[in-house]
N, C-alpha and C positions, 0 to 999 in steps of 0.2 A: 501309476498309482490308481487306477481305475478301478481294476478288482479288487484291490488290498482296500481301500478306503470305502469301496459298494457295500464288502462283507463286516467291515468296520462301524458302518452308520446303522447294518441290520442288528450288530452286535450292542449297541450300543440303546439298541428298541426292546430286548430281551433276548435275543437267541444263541443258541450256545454254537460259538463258529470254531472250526477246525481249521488251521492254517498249515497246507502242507507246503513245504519248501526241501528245497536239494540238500542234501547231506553237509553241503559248504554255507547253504542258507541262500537266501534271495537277493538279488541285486540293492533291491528296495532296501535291505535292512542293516546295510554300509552308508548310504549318500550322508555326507554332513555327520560323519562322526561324533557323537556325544559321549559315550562312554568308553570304559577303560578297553571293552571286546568289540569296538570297532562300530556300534552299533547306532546308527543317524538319527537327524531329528525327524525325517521321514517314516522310519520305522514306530519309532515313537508315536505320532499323529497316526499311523495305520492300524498299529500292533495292539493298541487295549482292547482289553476283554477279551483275548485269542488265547485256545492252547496252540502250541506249537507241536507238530509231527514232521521229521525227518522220513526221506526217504529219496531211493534209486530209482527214479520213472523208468530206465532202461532196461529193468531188468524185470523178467515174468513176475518174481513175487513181488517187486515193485507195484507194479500193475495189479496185483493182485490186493493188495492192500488199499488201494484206490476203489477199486472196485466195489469193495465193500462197503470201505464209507460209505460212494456213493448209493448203494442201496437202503444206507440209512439216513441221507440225506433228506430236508425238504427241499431245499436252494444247493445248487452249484454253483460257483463263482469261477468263471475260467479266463484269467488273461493271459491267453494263450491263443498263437496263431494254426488258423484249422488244422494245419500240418500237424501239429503238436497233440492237437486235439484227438483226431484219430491215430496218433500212434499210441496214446491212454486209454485211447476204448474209449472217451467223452463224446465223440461224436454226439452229433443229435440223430442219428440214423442207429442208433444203439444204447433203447432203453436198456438200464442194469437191470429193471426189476424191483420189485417191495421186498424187504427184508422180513422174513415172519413177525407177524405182530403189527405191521405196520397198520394206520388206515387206508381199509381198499378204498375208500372215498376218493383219495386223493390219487394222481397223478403221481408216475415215476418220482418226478423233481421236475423242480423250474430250475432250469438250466441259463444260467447269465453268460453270454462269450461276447468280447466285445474287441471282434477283428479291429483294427485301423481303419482299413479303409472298408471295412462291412462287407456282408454275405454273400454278395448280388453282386461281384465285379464283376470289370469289362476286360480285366488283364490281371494277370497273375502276379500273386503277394511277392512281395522282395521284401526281406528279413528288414532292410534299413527304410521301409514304409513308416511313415510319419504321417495322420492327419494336417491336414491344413491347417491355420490357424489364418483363416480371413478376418484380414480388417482394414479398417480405413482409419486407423487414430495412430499408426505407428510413425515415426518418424521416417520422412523422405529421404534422407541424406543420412548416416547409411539405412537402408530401412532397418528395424531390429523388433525379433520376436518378445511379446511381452511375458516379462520375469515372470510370473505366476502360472505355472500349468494350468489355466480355468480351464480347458478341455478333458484333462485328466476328471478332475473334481466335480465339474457335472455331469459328466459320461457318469463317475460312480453314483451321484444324488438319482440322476434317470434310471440307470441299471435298478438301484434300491427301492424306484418308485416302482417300476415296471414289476420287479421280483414279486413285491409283495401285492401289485394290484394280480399277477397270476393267480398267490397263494387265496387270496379272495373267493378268486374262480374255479379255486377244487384243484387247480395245477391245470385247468385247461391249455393256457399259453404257454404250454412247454416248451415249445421250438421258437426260436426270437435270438439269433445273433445279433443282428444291431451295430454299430459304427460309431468309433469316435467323432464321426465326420459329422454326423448330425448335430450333439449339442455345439459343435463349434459354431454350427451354422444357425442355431436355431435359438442360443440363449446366451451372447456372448456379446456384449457394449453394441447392442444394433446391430449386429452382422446381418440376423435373418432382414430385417426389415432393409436394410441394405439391397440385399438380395432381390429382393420384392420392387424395390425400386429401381436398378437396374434391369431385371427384365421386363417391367414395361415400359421404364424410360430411356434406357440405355446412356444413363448419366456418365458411366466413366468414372466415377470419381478416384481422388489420388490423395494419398496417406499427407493428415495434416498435422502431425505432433497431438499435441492433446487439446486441442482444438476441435469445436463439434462444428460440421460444418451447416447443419438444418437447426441454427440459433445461435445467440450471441445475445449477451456477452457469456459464452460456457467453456469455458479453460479455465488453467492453471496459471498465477498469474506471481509473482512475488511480491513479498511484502520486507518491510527492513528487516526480519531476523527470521523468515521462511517463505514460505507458499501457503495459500489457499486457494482452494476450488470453487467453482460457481458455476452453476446449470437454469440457466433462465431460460425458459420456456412458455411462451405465450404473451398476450398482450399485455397483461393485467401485472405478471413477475418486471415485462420490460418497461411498465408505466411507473413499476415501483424505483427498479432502478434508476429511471432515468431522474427521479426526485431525489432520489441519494446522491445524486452526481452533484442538485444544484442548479442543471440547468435543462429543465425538464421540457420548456419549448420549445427548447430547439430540437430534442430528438424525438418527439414525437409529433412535430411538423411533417417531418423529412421524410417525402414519400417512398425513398427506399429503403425505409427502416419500417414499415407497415408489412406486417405478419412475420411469420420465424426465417421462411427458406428467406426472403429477402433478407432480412438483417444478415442470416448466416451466410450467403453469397455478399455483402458489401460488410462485413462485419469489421475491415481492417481499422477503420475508425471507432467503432466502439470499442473494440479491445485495445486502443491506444487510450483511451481516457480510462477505462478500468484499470490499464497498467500504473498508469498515473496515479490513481486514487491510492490504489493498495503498497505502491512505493513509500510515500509519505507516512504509512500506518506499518505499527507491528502488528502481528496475525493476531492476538489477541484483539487489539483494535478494533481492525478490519473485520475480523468476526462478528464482536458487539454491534456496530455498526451494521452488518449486512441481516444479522440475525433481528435487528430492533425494524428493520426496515420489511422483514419477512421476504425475505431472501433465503433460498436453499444455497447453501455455504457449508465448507468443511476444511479444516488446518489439512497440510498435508504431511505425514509422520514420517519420523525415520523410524527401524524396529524397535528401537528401544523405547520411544512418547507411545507407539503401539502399544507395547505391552503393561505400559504404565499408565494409560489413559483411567480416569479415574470410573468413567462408564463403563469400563470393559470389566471391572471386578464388582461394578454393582451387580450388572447383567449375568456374571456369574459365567463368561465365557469361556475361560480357563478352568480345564482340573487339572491336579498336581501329583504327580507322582515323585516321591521324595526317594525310594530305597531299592530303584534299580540297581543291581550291583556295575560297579564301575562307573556310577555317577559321581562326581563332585560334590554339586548338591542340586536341591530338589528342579526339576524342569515343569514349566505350564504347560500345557497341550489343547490343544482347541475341544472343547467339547460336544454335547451333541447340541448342531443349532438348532433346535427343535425344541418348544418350552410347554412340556406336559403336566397337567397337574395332576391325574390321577397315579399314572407310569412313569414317573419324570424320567427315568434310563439314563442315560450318559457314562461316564467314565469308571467304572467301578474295580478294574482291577491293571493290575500295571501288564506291558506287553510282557510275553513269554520267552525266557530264552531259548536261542535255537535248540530245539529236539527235548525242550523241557519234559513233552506229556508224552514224550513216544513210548513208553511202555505201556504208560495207563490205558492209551490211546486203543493200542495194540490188544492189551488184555480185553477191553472190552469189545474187542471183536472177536475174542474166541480165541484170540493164540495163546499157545501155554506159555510157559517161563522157557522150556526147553526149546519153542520154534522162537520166541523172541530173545533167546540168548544166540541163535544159531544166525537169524533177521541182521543181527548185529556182529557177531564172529565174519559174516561173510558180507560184510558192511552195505547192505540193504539198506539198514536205517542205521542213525546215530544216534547216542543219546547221551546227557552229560551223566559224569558216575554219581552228583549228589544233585539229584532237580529240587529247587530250593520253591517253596512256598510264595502265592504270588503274594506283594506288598498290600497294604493298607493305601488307599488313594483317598484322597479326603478333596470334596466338591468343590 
């Protein structure tokens, strides 16, 4: 999801993005089927604001069609491994060129690829390469990677950053592969700082469930009808707590409860009296309570309190696309986090069905009706026989 969702957040700023995909369509745009063409809730969160172009990378005119766009390109998006890359001609060792008209100002394109394990290996890519996904909060017993790709989703926010501070610079930073492996490391529940303190202190540390081990009381803890979260950090958060509990002398005597690492290395007793409290309470309760006391607190949701939380529709985090064909009825989609008031952007048109704009697409690169009948007789590209108008999305 890294480039589908990079080109997705540019798309979503203004720019009009081109999404080419194989003649059968993207991997991406099956996971978690929504619709009646097979079409996921991935595709969905990726696919607004894109036209769709089909085509054959294998074959010359394949290639040749790619070529072009990228000549009309500012930004290329490629998640694809370097192999892949120069058998497209994308290489970074192979400017396309300006398109007539273009601005000479600018640079070729900024070109976005984001290997797995990045540009600069020490050993050669294997198709089933996986960035890492370091951390210390997964569970011990069996250990288990956490549900949310957040490596996918910040690779794409960096990628978008990096793209557009390029476009800034005239396209100077052309050349910039880059690595999933970075934001894993660099912006992901403390990984990096993890990191940081492991090589100078060579701590070792070993996965604690969701338990923070540098404070406490900061887990996940239950309550009679759910879970709540809590992240106490500092003196001043653990002095608040410890007057919520009641019995505020005793833990803030207790020499091993003075400053964070300690409590968080001797934490098993105060997360035993925080269990205790929020047993007794419903999450509502325990909220009021933790909130009156100025405590950083949060319920912990199943997808459905998610989507219904009544902040998330003030904040306006969802847009809605109602008249994808093959929907049931309307789906929410996360929109752009980003809150502009001049440009506001976000969600403006629904995704496109596979090979929706390959003719348009086509025409406006100069092929006729007769090389783009022939593009399709000799199945180059696909295209469906009636490309239907994209929907009305409403904010």
């Amino acid at each position: 999801m890294a480039g589908p969702y990079c080109a997705t957040l540019l798309g979503y700023l203004g720019a009009e993005v081109i999404r080419i995909e194989k003649r059968e369509g993207g991997e991406d745009r099956y996971i978690a089927p929504i619709a009646d063409g097979g079409e996921g809730g991935v595709f969905f969160q990726t696919g607004c604001n894109k036209q769709s172009l089909t085509l054959d990378p294998a074959t010359p005119q394949g290639r040749e069609i790619v070529r072009r766009l990228v000549r009309e390109a500012d930004v290329v998006v490629a998640n694809l491994p370097p192999a892949s890359l120069r058998a497209l001609g994308l290489d970074y060792a192979k400017p396309a060129g300006r398109a007539p008209g273009r601005d000479p100002g600018h640079a070729d394109s900024v070109r976005r690829s984001r290997p797995a394990g990045g540009s600069r290996r020490l050993r050669r890519r294997r198709p089933g390469d996986v960035p890492a996904r370091c951390t210390c909060q997964d569970s011990p017993a069996p250990r288990r990677k956490r549900p949310a790709p957040y490596v996918d989703y910040s690779t794409a926010v960096l990628s978008a950053f990096g793209a557009m501070a390029a476009l800034l610079h005239s396209g100077k930073d052309r050349r910039r592969p880059g690595s999933e492996d970075e934001p894993a490391r660099h912006c992901t529940g403390g990984v990096g700082s993890h990191l940081v303190e492991q090589g100078a202190l060579t701590k070792n540390r070993t996965p604690s469930g969701n338990r923070v081990q540098t404070s406490a009381p900061s887990d996940v803890f239950a309550t009679r009808d759910g879970h709540v979260l809590t992240h106490c950090v500092g003196d001043g958060l653990f002095r608040r707590w410890a007057r919520l509990m009641g019995d505020a002398d005793y833990w803030l005597t207790q020499s091993r409860f003075q400053g964070d690492q300690s409590r968080g290395d001797h934490a098993t007793e105060i997360l035993a009296r925080m269990r205790e409290w929020c047993a007794g309470r419903t999450t509502a309760e325990a909220l009021a309570a933790l909130d009156a006391a100025g405590l950083p607190a949060g319920p912990v949701y199943t997808l459905q309190q998610a989507l219904d939380e009544p902040q998330v529709a003030a904040m306006q985090f969802f847009g809605e696309v109602a008249d994808y064909p093959g929907l049931t009825r309307p789906v929410r989609i996360p929109n752009l986090p980003v809150e502009l008031t001049a440009t506001p952007g976000g969600i403006a048109q629904r995704p496109p069905l596979l090979g929706e704009h390959t003719d348009a697409i086509l025409a406006r690169l100069g092929f006729s009706p007769a090389e783009i009948a022939e593009l399709r007789r000799t199945k180059v590209v696909w295209t469906p026989i009636l490309p239907l108008p994209y929907s009305r999305v409403t904010r």
